[in-house]
C-alpha positions in Angstrom: -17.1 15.1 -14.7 -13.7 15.7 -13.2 -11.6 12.1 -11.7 -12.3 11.4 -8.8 -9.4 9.6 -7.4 -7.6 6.3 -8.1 -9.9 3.0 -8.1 -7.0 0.2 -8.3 -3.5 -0.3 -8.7 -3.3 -3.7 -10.0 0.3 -5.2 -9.5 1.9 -8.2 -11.8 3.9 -10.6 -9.0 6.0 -13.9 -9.1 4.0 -15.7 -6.4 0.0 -14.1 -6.0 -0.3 -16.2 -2.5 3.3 -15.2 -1.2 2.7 -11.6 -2.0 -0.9 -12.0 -0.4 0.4 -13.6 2.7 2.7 -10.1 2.9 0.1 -7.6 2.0 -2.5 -9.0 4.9 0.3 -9.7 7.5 1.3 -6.0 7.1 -2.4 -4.6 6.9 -4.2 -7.0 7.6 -4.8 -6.3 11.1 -5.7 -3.0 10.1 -8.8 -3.9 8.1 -6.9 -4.5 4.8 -9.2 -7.4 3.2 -9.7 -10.0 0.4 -12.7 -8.1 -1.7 -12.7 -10.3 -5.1 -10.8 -12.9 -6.5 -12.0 -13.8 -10.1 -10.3 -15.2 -13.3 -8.7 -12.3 -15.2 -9.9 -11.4 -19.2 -6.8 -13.1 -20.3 -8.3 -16.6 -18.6 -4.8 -17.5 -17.6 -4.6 -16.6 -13.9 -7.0 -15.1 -11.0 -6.6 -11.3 -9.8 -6.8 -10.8 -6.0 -8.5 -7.7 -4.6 -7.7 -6.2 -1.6 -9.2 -3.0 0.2 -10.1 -1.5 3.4 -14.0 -2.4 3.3 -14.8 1.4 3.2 -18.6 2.0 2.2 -19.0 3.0 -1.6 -20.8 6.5 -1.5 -22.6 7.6 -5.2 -20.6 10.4 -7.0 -18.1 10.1 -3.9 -14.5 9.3 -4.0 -13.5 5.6 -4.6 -12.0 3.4 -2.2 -8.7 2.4 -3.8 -8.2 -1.3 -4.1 -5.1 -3.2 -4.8 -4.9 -6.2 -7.1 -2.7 -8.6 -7.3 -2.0 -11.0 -10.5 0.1 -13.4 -11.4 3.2 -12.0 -13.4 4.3 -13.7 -16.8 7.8 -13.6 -15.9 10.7 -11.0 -15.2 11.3 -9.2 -11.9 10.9 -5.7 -10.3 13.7 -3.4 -9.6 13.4 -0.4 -7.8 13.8 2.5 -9.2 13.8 1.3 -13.0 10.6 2.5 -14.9 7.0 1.6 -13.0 6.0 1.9 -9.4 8.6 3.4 -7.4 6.3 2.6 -4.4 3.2 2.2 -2.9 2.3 4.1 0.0 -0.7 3.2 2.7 -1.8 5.7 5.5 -3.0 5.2 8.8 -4.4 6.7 11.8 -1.4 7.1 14.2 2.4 6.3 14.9 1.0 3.9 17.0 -0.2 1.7 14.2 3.0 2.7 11.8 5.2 1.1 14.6 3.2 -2.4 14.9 2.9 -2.4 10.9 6.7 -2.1 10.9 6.5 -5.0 14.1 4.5 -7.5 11.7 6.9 -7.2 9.0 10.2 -7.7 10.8 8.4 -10.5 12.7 7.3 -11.9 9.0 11.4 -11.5 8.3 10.5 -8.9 5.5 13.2 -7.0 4.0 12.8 -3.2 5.8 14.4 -0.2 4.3 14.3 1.8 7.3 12.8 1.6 10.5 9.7 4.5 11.4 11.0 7.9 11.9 10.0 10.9 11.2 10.3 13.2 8.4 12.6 15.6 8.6 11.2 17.8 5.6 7.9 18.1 7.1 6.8 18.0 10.3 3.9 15.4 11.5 4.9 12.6 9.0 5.8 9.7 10.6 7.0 6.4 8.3 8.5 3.4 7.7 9.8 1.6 4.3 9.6 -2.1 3.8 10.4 -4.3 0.4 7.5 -6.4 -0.5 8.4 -10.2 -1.5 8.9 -8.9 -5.2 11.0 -6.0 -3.8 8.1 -3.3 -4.7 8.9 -0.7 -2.2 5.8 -0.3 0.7 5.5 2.7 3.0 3.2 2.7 6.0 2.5 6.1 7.2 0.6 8.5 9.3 -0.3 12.2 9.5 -1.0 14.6 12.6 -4.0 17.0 11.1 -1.9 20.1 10.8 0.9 17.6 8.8 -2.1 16.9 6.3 -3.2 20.6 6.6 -0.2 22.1 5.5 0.4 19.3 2.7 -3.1 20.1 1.1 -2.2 23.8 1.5 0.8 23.5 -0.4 2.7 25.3 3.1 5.0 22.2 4.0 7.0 22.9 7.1 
């Protein structure tokens, strides 16, 4: 049986409630959720599970969930070796403007403000620094954008 797609994306943080407080400020109001929060295997700290509440179908794609866990130490910095950045899609421009209203009302760090992108038309996005400095788009697609990405026929 071939992968079907990406499950979770657990991330190691200085602060789990800070980064928390970020992640459902940003998405929250978009249906971004706490799904699980257990003790991890290691019986040292709890991982926090987020998702969108989208229904599990059998043999279907997975929702992707993102954990959160308490890191032991160190700091991220972007562009050295791991997770360059994490990228969440939603329905219009309309919502990737008030994502990018929460996080300049939160006072998060923005790395620029939504635009769109020149390279292909139909994306529309904008680039914010997570408390840890992880780098978070918020994006959206018009149909034929999505079209002509899963066609391999960018603009």
């Amino acid at each position: 049986m071939p992968v079907r797609g990406v499950d979770h994306i657990d991330l190691a943080v200085s602060d789990v409630e800070r980064s928390l407080a970020f992640y459902l400020g940003v998405l929250g109001p978009l249906g971004l959720r706490v799904e699980a929060r257990f003790e991890t295997y290691r019986h040292t700290e709890d991982v926090v599970y987020l998702g969108f509440g989208q229904e599990h179908v059998p043999g279907g794609q997975p929702e992707t969930r993102l954990g959160l866990r308490q890191a032991d130490g160190g700091e991220h910095h972007y562009y050295d070796v791991g997770i360059e950045h994490l990228a969440f899609v939603v329905e219009d421009r309309g919502e990737v403007d008030d994502a990018y209203e929460r996080c300049v009302a939160m006072g998060a760090r923005i790395q620029c403000a939504p635009e769109k992108e020149d390279d292909m038309e139909g994306y529309y996005t904008f680039f914010v620094f997570d408390p840890d400095g992880i780098r978070v788009e918020v994006c959206s697609w018009t149909a034929e954008a999505r079209e002509q990405w899963d066609t391999g026929k960018l603009a």
